[in-house]
PyMOL commands that place a pseudoatom at each C-alpha (Angstrom):
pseudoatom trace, name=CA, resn=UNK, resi=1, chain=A, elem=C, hetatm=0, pos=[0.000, 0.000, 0.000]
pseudoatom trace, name=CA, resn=UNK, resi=2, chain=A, elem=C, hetatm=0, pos=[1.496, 3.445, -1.179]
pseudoatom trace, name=CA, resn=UNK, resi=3, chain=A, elem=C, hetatm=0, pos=[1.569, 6.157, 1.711]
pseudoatom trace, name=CA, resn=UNK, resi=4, chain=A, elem=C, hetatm=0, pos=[-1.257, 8.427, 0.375]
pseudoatom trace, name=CA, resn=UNK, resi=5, chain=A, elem=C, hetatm=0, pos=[-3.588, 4.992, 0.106]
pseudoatom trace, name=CA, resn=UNK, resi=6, chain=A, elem=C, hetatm=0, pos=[-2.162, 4.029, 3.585]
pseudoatom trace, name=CA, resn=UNK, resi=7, chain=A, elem=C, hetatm=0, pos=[-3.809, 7.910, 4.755]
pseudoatom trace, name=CA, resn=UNK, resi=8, chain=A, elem=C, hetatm=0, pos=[-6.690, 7.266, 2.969]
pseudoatom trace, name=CA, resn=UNK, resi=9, chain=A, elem=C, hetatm=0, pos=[-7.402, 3.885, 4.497]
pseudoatom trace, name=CA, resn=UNK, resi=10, chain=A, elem=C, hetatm=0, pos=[-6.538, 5.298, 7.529]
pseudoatom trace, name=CA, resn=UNK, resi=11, chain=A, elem=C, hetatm=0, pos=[-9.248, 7.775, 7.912]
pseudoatom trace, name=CA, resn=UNK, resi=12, chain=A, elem=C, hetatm=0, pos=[-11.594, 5.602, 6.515]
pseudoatom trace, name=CA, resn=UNK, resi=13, chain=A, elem=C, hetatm=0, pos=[-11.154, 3.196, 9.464]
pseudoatom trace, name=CA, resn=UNK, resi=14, chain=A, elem=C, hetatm=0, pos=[-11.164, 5.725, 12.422]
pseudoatom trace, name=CA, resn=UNK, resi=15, chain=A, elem=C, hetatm=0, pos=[-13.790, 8.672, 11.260]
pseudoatom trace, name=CA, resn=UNK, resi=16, chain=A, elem=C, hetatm=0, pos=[-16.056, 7.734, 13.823]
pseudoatom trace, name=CA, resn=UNK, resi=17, chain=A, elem=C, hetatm=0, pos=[-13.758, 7.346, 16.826]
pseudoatom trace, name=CA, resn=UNK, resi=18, chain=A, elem=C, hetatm=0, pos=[-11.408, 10.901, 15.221]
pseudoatom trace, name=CA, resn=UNK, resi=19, chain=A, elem=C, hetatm=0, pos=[-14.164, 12.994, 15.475]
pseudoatom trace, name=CA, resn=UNK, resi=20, chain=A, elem=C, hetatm=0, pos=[-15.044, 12.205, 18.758]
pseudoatom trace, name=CA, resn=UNK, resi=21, chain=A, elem=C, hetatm=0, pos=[-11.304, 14.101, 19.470]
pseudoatom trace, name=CA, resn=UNK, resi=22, chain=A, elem=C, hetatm=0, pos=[-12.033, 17.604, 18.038]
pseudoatom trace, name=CA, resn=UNK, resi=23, chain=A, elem=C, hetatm=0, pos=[-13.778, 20.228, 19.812]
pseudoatom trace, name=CA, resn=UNK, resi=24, chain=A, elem=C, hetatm=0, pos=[-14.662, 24.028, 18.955]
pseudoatom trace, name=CA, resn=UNK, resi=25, chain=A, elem=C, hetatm=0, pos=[-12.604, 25.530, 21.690]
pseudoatom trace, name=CA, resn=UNK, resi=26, chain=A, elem=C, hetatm=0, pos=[-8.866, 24.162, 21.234]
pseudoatom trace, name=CA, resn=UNK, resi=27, chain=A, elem=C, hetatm=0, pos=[-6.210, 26.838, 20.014]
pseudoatom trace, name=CA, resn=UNK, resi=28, chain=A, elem=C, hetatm=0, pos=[-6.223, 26.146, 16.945]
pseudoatom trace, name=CA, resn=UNK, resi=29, chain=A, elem=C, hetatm=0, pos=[-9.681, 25.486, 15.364]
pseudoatom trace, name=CA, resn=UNK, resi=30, chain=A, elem=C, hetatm=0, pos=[-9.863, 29.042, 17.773]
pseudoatom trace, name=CA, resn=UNK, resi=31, chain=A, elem=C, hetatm=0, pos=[-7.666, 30.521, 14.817]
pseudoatom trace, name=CA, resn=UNK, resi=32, chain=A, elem=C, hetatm=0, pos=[-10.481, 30.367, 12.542]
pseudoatom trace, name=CA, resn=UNK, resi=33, chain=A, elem=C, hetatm=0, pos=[-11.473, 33.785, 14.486]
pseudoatom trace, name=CA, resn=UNK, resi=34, chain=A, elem=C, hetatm=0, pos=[-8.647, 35.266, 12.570]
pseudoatom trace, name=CA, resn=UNK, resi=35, chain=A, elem=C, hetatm=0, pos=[-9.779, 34.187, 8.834]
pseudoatom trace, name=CA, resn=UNK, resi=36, chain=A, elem=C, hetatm=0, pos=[-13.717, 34.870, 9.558]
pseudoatom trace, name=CA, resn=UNK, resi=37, chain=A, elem=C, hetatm=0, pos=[-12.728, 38.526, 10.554]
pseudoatom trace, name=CA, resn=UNK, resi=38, chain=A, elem=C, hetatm=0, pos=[-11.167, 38.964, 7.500]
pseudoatom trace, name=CA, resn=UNK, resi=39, chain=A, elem=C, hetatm=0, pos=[-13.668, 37.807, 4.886]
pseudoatom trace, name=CA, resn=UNK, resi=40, chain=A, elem=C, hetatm=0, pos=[-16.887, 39.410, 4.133]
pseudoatom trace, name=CA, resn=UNK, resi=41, chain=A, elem=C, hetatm=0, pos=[-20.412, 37.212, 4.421]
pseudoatom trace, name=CA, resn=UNK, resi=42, chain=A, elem=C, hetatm=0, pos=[-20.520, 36.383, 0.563]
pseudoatom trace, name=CA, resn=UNK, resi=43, chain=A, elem=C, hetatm=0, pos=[-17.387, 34.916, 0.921]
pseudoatom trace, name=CA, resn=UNK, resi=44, chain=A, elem=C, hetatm=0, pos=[-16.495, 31.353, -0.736]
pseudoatom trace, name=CA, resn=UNK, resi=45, chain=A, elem=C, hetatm=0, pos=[-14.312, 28.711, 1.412]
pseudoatom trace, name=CA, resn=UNK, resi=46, chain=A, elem=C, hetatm=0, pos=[-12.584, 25.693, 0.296]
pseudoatom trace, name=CA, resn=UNK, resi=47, chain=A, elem=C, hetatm=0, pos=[-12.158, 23.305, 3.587]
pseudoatom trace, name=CA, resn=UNK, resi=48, chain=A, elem=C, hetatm=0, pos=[-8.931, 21.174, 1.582]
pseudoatom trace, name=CA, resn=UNK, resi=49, chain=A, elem=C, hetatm=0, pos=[-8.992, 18.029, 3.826]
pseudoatom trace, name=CA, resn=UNK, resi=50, chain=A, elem=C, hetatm=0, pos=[-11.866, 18.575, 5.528]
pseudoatom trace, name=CA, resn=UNK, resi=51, chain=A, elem=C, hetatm=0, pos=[-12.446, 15.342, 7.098]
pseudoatom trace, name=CA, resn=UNK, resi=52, chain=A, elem=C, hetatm=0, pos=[-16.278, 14.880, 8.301]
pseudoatom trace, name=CA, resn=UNK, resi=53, chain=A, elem=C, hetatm=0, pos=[-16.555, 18.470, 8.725]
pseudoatom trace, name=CA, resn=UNK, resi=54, chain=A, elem=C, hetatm=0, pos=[-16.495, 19.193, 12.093]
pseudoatom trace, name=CA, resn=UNK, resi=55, chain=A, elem=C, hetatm=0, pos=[-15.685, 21.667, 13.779]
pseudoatom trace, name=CA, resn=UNK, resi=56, chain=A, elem=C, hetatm=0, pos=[-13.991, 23.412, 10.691]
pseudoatom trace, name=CA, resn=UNK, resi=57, chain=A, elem=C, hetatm=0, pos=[-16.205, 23.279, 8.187]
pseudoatom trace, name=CA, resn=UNK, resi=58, chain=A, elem=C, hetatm=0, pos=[-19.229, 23.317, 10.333]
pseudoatom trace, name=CA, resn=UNK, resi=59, chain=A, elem=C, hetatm=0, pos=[-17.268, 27.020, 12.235]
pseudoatom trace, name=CA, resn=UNK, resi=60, chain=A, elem=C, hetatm=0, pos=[-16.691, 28.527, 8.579]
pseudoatom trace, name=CA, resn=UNK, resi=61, chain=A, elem=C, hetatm=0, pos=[-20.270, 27.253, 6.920]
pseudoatom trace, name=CA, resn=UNK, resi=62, chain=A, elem=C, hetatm=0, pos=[-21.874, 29.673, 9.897]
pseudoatom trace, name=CA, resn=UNK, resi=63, chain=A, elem=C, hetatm=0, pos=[-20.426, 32.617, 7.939]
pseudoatom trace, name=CA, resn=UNK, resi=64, chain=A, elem=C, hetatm=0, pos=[-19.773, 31.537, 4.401]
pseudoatom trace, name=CA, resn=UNK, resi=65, chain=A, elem=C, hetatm=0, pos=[-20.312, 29.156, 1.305]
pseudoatom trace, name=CA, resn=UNK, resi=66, chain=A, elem=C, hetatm=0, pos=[-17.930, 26.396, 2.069]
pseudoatom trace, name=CA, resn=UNK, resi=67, chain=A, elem=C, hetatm=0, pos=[-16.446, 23.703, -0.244]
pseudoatom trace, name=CA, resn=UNK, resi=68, chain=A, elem=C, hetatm=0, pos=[-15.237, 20.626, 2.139]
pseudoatom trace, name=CA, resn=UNK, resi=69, chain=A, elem=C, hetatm=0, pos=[-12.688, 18.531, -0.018]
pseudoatom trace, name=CA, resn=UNK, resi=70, chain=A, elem=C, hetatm=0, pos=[-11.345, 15.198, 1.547]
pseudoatom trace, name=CA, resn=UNK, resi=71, chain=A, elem=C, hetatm=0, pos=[-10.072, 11.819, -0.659]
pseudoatom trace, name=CA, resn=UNK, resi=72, chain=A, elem=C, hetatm=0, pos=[-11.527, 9.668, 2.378]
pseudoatom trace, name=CA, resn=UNK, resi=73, chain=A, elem=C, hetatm=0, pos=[-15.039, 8.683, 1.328]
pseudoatom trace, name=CA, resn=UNK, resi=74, chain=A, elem=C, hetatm=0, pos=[-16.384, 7.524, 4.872]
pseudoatom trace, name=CA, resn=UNK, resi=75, chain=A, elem=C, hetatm=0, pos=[-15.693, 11.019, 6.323]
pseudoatom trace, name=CA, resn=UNK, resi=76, chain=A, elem=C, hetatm=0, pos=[-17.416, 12.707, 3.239]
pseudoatom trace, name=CA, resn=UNK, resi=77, chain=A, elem=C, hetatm=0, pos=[-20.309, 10.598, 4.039]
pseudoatom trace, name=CA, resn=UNK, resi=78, chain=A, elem=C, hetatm=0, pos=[-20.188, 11.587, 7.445]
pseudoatom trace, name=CA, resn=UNK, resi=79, chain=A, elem=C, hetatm=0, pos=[-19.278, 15.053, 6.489]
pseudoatom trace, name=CA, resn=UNK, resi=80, chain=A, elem=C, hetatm=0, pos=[-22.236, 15.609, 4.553]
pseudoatom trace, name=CA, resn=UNK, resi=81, chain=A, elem=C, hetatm=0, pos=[-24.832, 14.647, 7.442]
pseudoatom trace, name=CA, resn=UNK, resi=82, chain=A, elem=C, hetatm=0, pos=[-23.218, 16.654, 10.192]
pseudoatom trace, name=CA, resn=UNK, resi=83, chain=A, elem=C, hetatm=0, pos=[-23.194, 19.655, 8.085]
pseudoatom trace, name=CA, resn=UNK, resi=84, chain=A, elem=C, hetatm=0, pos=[-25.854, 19.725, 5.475]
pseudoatom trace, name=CA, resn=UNK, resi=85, chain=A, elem=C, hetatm=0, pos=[-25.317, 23.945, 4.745]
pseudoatom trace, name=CA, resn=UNK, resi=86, chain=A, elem=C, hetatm=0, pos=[-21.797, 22.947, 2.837]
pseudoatom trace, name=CA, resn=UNK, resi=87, chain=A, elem=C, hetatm=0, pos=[-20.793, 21.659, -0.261]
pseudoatom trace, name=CA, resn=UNK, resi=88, chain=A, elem=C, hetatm=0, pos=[-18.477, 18.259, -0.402]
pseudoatom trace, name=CA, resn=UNK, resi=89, chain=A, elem=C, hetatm=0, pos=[-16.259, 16.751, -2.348]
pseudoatom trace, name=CA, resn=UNK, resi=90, chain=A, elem=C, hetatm=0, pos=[-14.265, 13.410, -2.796]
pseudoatom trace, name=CA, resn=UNK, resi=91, chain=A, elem=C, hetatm=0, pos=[-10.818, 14.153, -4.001]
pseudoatom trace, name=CA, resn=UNK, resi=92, chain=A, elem=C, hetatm=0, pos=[-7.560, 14.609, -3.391]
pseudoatom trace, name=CA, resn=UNK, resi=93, chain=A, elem=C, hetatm=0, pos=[-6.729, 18.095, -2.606]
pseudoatom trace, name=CA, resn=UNK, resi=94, chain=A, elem=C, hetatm=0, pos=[-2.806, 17.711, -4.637]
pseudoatom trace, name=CA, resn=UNK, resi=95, chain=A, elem=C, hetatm=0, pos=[-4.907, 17.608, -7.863]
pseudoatom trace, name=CA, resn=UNK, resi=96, chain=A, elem=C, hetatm=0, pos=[-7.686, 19.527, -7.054]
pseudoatom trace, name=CA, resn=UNK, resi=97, chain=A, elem=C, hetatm=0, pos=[-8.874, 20.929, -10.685]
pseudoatom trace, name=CA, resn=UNK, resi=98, chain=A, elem=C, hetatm=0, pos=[-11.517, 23.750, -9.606]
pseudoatom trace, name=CA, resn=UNK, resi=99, chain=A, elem=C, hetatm=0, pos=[-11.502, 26.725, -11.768]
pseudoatom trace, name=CA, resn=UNK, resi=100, chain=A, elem=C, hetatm=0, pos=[-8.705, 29.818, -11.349]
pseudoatom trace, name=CA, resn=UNK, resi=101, chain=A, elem=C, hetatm=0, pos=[-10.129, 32.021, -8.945]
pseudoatom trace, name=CA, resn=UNK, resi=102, chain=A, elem=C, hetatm=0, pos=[-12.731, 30.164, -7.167]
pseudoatom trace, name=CA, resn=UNK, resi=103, chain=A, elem=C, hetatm=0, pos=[-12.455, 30.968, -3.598]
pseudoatom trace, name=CA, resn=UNK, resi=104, chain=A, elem=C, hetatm=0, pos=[-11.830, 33.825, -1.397]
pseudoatom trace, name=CA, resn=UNK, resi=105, chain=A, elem=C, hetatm=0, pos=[-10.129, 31.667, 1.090]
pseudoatom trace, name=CA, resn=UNK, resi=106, chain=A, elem=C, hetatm=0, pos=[-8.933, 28.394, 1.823]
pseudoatom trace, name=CA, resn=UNK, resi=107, chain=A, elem=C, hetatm=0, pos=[-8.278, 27.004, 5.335]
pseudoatom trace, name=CA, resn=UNK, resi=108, chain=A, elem=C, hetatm=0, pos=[-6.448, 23.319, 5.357]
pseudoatom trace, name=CA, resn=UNK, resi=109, chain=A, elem=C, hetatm=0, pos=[-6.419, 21.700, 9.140]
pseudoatom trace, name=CA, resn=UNK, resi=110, chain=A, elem=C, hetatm=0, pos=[-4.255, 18.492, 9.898]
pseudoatom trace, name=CA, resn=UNK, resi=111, chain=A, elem=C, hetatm=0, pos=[-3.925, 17.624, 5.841]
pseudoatom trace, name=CA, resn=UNK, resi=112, chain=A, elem=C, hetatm=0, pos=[-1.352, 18.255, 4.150]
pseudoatom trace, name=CA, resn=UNK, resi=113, chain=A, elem=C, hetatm=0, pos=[1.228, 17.234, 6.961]
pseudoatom trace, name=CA, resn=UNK, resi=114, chain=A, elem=C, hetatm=0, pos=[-0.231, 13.348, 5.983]
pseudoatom trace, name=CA, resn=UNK, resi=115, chain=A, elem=C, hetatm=0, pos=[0.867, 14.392, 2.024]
pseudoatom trace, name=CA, resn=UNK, resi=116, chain=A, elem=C, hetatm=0, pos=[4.066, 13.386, 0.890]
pseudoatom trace, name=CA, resn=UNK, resi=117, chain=A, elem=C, hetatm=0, pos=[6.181, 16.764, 1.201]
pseudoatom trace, name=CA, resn=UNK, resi=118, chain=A, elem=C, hetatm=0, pos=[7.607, 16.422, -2.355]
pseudoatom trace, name=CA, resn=UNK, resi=119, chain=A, elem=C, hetatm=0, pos=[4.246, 17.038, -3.079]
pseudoatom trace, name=CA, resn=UNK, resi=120, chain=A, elem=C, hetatm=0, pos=[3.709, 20.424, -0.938]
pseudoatom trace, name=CA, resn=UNK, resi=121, chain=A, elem=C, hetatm=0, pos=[5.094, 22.802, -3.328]
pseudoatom trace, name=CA, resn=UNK, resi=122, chain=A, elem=C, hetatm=0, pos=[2.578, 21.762, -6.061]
pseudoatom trace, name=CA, resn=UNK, resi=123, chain=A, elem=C, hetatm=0, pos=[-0.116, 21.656, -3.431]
pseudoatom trace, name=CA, resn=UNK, resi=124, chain=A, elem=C, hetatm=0, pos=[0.390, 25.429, -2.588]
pseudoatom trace, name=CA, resn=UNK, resi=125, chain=A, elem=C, hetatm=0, pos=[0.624, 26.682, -5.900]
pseudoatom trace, name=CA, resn=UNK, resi=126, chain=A, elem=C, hetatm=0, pos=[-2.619, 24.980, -6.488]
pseudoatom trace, name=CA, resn=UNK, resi=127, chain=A, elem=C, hetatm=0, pos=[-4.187, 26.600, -3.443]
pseudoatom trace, name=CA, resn=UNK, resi=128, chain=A, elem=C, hetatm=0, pos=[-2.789, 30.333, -4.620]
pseudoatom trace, name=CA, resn=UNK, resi=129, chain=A, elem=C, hetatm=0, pos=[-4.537, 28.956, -8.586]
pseudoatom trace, name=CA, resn=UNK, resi=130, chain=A, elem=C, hetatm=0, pos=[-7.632, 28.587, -7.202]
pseudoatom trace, name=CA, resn=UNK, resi=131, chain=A, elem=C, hetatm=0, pos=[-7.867, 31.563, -4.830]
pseudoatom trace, name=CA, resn=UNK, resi=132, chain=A, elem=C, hetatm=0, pos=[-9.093, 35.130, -6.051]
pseudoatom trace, name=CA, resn=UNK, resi=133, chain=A, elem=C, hetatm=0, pos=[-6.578, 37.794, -6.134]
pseudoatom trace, name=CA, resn=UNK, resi=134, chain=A, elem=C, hetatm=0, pos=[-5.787, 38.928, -2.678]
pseudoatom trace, name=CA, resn=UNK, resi=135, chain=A, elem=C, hetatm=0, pos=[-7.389, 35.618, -1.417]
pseudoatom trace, name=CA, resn=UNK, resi=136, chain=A, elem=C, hetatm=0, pos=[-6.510, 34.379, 2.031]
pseudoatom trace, name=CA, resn=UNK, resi=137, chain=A, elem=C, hetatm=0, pos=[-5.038, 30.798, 3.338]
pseudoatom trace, name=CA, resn=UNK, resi=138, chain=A, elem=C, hetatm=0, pos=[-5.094, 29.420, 6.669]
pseudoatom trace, name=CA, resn=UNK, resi=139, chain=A, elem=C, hetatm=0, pos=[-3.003, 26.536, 6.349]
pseudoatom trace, name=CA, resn=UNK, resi=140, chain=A, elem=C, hetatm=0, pos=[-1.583, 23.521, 9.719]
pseudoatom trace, name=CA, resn=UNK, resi=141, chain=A, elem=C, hetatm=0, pos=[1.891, 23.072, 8.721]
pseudoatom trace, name=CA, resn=UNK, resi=142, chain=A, elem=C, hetatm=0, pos=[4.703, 21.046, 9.816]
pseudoatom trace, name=CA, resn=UNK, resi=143, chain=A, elem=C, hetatm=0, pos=[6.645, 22.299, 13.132]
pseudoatom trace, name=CA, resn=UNK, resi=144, chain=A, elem=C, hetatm=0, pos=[9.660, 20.238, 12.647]
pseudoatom trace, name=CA, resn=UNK, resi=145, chain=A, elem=C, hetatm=0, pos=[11.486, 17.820, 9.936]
pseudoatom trace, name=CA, resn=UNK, resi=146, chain=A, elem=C, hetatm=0, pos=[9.695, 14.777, 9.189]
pseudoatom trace, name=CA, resn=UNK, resi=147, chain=A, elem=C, hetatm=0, pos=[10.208, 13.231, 5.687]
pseudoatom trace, name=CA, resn=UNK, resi=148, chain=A, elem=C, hetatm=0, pos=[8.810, 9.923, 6.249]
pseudoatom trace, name=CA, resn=UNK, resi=149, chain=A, elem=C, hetatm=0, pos=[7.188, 8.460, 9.363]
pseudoatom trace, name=CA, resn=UNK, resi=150, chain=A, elem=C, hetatm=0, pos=[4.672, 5.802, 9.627]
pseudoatom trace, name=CA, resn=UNK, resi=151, chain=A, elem=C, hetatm=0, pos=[2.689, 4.867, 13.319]
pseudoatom trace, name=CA, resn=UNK, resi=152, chain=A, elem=C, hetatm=0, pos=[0.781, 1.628, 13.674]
pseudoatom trace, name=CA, resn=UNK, resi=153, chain=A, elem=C, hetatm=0, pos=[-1.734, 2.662, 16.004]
pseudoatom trace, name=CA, resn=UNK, resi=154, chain=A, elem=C, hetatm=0, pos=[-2.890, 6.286, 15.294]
pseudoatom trace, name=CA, resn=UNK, resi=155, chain=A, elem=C, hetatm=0, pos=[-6.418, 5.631, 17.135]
pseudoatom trace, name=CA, resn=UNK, resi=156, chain=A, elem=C, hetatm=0, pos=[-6.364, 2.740, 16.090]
pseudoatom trace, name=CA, resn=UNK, resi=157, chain=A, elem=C, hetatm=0, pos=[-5.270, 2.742, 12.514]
pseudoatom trace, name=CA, resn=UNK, resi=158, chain=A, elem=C, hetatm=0, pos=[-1.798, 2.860, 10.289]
pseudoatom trace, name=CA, resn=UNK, resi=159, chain=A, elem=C, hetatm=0, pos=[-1.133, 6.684, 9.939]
pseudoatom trace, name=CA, resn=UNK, resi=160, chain=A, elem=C, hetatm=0, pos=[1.336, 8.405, 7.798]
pseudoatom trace, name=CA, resn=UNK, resi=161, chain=A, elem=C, hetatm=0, pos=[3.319, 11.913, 8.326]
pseudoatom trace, name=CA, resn=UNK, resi=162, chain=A, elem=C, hetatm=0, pos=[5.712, 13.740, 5.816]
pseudoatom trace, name=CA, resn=UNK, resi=163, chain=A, elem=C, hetatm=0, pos=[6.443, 17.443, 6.152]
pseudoatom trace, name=CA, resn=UNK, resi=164, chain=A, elem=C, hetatm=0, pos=[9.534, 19.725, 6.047]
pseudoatom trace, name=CA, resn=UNK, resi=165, chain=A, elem=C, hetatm=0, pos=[10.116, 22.057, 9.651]
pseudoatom trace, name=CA, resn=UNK, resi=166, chain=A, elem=C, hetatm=0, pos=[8.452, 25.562, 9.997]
pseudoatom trace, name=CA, resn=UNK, resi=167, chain=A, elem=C, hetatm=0, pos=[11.229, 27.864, 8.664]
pseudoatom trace, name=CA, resn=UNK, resi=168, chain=A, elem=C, hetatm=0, pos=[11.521, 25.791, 5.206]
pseudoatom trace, name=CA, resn=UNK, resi=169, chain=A, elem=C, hetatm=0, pos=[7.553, 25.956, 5.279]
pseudoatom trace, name=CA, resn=UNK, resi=170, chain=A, elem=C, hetatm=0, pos=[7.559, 29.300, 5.322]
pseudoatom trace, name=CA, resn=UNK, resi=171, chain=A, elem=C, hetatm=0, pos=[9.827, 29.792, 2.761]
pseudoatom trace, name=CA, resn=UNK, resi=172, chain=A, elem=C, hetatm=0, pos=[7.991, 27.577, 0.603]
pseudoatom trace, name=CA, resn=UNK, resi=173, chain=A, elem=C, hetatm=0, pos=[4.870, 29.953, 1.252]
pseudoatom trace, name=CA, resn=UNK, resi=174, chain=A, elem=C, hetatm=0, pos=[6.352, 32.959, 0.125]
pseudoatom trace, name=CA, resn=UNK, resi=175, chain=A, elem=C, hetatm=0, pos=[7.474, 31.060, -2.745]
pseudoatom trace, name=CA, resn=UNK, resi=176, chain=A, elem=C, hetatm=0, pos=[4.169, 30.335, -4.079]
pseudoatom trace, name=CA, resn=UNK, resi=177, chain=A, elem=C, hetatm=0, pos=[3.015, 33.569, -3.741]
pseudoatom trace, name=CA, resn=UNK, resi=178, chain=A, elem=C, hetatm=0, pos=[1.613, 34.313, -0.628]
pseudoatom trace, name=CA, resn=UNK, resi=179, chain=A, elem=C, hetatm=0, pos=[2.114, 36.944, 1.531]
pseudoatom trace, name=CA, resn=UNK, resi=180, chain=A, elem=C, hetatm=0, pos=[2.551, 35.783, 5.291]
pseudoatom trace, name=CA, resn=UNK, resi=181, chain=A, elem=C, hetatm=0, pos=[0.081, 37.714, 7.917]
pseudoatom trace, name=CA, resn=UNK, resi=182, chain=A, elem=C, hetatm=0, pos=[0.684, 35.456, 11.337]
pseudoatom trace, name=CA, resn=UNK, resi=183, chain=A, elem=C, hetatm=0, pos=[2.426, 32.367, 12.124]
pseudoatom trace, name=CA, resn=UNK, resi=184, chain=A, elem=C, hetatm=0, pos=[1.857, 30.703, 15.114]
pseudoatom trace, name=CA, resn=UNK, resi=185, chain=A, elem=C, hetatm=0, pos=[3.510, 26.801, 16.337]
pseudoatom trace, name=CA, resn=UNK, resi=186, chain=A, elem=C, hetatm=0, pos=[0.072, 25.411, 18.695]
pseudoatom trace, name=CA, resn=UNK, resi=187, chain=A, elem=C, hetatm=0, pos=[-0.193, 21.735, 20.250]
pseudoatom trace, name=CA, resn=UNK, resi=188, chain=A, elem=C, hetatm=0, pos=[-1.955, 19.609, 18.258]
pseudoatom trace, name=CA, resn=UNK, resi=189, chain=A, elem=C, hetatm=0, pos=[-5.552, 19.492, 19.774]
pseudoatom trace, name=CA, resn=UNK, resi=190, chain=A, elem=C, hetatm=0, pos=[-5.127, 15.451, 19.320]
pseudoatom trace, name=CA, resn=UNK, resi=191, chain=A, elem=C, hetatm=0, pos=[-1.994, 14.887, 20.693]
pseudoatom trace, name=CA, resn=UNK, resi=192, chain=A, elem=C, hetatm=0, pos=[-0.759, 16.944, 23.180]
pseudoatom trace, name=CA, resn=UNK, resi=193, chain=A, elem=C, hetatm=0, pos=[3.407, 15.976, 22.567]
pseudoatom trace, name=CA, resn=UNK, resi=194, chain=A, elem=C, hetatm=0, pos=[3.212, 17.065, 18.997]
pseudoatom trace, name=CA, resn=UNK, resi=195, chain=A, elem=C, hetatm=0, pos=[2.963, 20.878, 17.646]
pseudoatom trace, name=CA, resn=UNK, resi=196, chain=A, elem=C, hetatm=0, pos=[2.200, 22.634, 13.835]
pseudoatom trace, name=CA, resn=UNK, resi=197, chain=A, elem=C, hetatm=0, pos=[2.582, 25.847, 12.087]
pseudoatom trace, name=CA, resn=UNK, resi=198, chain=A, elem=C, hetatm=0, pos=[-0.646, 27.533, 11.290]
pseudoatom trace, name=CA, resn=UNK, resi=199, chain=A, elem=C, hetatm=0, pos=[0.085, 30.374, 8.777]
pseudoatom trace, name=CA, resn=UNK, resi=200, chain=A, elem=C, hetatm=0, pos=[-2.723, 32.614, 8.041]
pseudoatom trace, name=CA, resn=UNK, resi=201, chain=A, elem=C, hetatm=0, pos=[-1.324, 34.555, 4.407]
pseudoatom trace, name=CA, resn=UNK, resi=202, chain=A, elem=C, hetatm=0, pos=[-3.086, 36.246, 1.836]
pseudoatom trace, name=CA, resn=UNK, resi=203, chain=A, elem=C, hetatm=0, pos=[-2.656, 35.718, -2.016]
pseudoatom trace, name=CA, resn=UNK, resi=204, chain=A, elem=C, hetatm=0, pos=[-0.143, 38.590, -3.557]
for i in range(1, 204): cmd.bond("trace and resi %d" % i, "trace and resi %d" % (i + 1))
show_as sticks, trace
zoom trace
């Protein structure tokens, strides 16, 4: 099984028992505060890896027109029930082909650090493609250097993690085009020991 299959598989087999982990008042689904302050109510959001859709996508469909995208069909399914006012999606978010300009913002929580990182340039570029000029992207990063690890019981499942450490994350940011408005490094609401970048940055 290749890594992104292994993810996939993954989050298939634990959506049930995952979601029973997140809650609206951690530090950094409380960063969403930031994007929604920024964004008028017409706004369009794409949720890239938006898993069943709570409490991101459920937070940001309060305000806006959301777009959840996630290549795990059980949490889609579940997605779809526990927030009915949003639109899903089944796909992967590398090769997402939406038109140029579609969204005002996109907000990515706890995805792309499961993506292989040779993949993460092309994944940002496609986030800046489909955002409207001056667009806005709240995006969970990795804190530190991980290019390949795999753990055998991630609640339960086979999880996988690739992503590069904060400084070359930023880097790669500005490199696609964004402009950086905050960073931030916040425990991971699921597992205490581990921490992410969350970059809020706005399309230049």
């Amino acid at each position: 099984m290749d890594n992104k299959k292994l993810v996939q598989a993954g989050y298939n087999a634990i959506a049930a028992e995952y979601l029973t982990t997140r809650t609206e008042t951690s530090e950094d689904v409380q960063l969403l505060d930031e994007l929604v302050a920024l964004l008028s109510k017409e706004a369009r959001v794409l949720d890239a890896g938006c898993g069943a859709g709570v409490p991101v996508t459920k937070i940001l469909s309060q305000f806006f027109a959301v777009t959840g995208v996630d290549f795990a069909q059980t949490q889609i399914e579940m997605a779809r029930q526990l927030v009915p006012d949003a639109t899903f999606i089944c796909h992967d978010i590398v090769d997402l082909d939406l038109p140029d300009g579609s969204f005002d913002a996109v907000c990515s929580y706890y995805a792309i650090i499961h993506i292989p990182r040779q993949e993460h340039p092309k994944l940002l570029l496609n986030f800046h493609r489909m955002l409207k000029p001056g667009g806005l992207a709240l995006l969970c990063l990795g804190a530190n250097d991980i290019e390949h690890e795999i753990e055998e019981n991630y609640h339960g499942s086979p999880m996988y993690w690739s992503h590069f450490d904060a400084k070359t994350n930023l880097k790669l940011i500005g490199e696609a085009g964004f402009e950086i408005i905050l960073s931030k490094a916040v425990t991971d609401s699921t597992c205490p020991t581990s921490q992410h970048l969350f970059v809020l940055a706005s399309k230049k």
